[in-house]
C-alpha positions in Angstrom: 156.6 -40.2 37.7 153.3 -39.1 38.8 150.7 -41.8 38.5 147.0 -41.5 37.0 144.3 -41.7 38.9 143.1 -45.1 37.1 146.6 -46.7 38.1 146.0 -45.7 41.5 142.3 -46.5 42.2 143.8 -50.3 40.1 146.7 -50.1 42.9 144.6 -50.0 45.3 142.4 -52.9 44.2 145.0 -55.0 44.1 146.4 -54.8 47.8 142.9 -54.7 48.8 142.2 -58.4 46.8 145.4 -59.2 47.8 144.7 -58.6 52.0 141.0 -60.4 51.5 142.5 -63.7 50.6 145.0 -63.0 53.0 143.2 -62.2 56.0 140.4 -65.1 55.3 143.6 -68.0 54.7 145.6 -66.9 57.5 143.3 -64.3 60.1 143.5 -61.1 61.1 146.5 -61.1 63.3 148.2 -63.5 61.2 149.1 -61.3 58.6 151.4 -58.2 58.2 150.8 -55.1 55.7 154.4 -56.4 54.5 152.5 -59.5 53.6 150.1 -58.0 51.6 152.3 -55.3 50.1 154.4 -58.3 48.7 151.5 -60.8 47.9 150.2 -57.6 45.9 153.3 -57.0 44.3 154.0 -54.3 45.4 156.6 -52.6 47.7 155.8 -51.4 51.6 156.3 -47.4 51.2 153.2 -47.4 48.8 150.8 -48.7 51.1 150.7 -45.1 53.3 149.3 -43.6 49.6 146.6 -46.0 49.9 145.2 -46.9 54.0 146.1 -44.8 57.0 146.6 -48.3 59.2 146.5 -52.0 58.4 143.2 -51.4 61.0 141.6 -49.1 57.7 143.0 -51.8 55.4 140.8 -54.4 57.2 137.7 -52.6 57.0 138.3 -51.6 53.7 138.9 -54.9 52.8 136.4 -57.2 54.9 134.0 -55.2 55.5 132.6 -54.2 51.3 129.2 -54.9 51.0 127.8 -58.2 49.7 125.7 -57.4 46.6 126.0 -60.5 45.3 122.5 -62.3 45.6 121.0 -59.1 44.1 123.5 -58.4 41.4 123.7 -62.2 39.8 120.2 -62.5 40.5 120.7 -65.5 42.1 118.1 -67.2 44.7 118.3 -67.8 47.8 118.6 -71.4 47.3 121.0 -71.8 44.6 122.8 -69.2 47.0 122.5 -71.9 50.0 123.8 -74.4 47.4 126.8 -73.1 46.6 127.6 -72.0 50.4 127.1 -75.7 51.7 129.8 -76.8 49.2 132.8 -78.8 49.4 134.0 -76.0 47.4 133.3 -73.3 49.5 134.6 -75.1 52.7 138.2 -75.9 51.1 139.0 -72.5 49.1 138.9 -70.5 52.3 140.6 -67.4 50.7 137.5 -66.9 48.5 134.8 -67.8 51.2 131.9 -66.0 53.4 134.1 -63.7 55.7 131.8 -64.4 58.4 132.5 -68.3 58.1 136.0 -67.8 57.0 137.0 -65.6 60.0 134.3 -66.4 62.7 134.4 -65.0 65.8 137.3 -63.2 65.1 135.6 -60.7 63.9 134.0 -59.9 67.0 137.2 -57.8 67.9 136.9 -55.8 64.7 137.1 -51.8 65.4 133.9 -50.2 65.4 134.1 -49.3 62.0 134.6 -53.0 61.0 132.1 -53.9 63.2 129.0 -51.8 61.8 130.0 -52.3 58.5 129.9 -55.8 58.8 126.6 -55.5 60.7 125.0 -53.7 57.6 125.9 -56.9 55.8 124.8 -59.2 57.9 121.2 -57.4 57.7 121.7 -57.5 54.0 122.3 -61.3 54.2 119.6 -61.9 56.4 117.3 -59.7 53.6 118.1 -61.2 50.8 117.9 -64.7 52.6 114.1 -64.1 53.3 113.6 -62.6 50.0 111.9 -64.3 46.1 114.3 -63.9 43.3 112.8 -62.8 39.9 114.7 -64.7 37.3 112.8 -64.7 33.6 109.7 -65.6 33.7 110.2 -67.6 36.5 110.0 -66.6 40.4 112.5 -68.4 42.6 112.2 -68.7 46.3 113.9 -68.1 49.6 114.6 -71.6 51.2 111.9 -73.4 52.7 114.0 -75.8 55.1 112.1 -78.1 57.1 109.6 -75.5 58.5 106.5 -73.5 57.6 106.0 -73.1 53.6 105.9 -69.2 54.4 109.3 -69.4 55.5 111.1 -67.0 53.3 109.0 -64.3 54.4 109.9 -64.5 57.7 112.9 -62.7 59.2 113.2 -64.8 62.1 113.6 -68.4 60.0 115.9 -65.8 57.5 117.9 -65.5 60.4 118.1 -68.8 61.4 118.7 -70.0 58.0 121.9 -67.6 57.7 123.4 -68.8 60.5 123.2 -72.3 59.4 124.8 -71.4 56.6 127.9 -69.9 58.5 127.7 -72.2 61.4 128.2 -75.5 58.7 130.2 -74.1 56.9 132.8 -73.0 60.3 132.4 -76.4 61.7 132.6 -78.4 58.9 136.2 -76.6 58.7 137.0 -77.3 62.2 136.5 -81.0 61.7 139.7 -82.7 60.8 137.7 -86.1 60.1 136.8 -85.6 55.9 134.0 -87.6 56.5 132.7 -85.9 59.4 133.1 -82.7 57.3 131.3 -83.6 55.1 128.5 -84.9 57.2 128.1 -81.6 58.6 127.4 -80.3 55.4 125.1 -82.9 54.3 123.5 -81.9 57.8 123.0 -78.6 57.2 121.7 -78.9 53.7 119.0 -80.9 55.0 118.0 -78.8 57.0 117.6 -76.7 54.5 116.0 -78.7 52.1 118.6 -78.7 49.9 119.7 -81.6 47.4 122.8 -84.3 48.9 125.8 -83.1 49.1 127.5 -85.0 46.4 124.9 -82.8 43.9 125.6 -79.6 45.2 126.4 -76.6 43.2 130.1 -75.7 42.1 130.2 -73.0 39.6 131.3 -70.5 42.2 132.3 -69.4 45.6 130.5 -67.0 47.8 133.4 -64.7 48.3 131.2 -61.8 47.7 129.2 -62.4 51.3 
């Protein structure tokens, strides 16, 4: 029996959830397309209908764009919040693909690789940029620099990448408490509230 065009495109959304998690828990090499076929439910032969290679899988699946700071209107700060989390540091399979796969990424095709560029220039963007929430404006983070800072690409950039860098080594770390001090370390520098406070209503998955 033929399938309709909505089962397939809904097919397709699953094994591509389904490799996300996958790919973040266990890395790129670490998992199979039998792996995600099954964690999918569903069987190896349909896969081909779907991705050429498990390479087109990856992109497809790593590499979406992050809309998410735009589309829940969400600031940069509450953003920060969430990402310098004991949350987001221990549910790896719904975390920042650039902190949950690293320098892995690096030997992403060239596909993979300017896709995830694009987002990275998006993250950086939206990092440097107010959020309009009601009435009320909300800012980019200050951090421990000038009070102009969230109009400045170059402390955007270095504010993303203390976002990623914490949140890698504070995985690394095998030592809970010095886990947990890198967070604290990196929210301070970036002015956000103790650790123990921080946000938990979600996950950056999205980035």
């Amino acid at each position: 029996m033929k399938l309709s065009q909505s089962q397939v495109d809904a097919n397709r959304r699953r094994i591509l959830a389904a490799a996300a998690c996958l790919f973040r828990q266990h890395g790129i090499s670490g998992v199979s397309v039998n792996d995600v076929m099954k964690a999918a439910g569903m069987t190896h032969g349909g896969f081909y209908n779907h991705f050429k290679s498990k390479d087109d899988l990856v992109q497809a699946s790593l590499g979406m764009p992050n809309d998410q700071l735009v589309d829940d209107g969400i600031s940069a700060q509450d953003f920060s919040d969430l990402y310098l989390s004991r949350r987001h540091r221990d549910h790896v399979d719904h975390s920042c693909v650039f902190s949950s796969l690293g320098t892995e990424l690096v030997r992403g095709n060239e596909g993979l690789r300017r896709d995830l560029t694009h987002n990275l220039h998006h993250f950086v963007a939206q990092m440097a940029r107010p959020k309009f929430g009601g009435d009320n404006i909300q800012p980019g983070i200050d951090g421990n620099v000038d009070a102009d800072a969230a109009d400045d690409r170059e402390v955007a950039i270095a504010n993303v990448a203390t976002l990623i860098g914490s949140v890698i080594m504070a995985r690394i770390a095998d030592d809970p408490q010095f886990s947990d001090e890198i967070l604290a370390a990196g929210r301070k520098r970036l002015g956000l509230a103790p650790l123990d406070n921080a946000k938990t209503a979600i996950t950056p998955s999205s980035v």
